[in-house]
C-alpha positions, 0 to 999 in steps of 0.5 A: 312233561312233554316238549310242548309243556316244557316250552311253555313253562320256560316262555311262561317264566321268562316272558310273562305273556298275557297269551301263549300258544304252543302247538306241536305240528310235527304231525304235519311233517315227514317225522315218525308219529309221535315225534315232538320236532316242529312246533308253533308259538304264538305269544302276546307279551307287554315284554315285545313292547317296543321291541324289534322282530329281531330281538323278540325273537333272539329273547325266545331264542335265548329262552329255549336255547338247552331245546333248540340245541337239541330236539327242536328242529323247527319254530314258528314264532308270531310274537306280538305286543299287545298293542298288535295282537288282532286276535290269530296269528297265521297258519303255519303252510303244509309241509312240502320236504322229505318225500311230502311233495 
């Protein structure tokens, strides 16, 4: 199962979105080809309703905890309610670090 698999598995069970994506984007950065270090979520979920920024983010935090400690070095988060959701999220910008400027 890959790193992207896993992720959505865990978001998946804990939060119960109505929609989830989870990209993996190291391919935009200065990593080796194949690395599963930078990845995007977008996920829609009635668990962010009423919910702060701030908490929505520590929720998927507290979820990835065992990937953030260890093979996850970067997470784009666009967490919405349904209420929210316009139908996209942003695009995560080109990578301007490790030798990519």
């Amino acid at each position: 199962m890959s790193l992207a698999d896993r992720i959505a598995e865990k978001l998946q069970q804990g939060l119960a979105p109505s929609r989830l994506t989870v990209e993996n984007e190291s391919h935009m950065h200065n990593v080796p080809a194949g690395s599963e270090k930078h990845f995007r979520v977008v996920m829609v979920s009635e668990a962010f309703d009423g919910v702060r920024k701030v908490q929505r983010h520590q929720k998927v935090y507290g979820l990835l905890a065992e990937e953030l400690a260890g093979p996850v070095h970067a997470l784009a988060l666009h967490l919405y309610s349904p209420d929210e959701w316009q139908g996209e999220a942003p695009s995560s910008p080109e990578c301007m670090g490790g030798g990519k400027k």
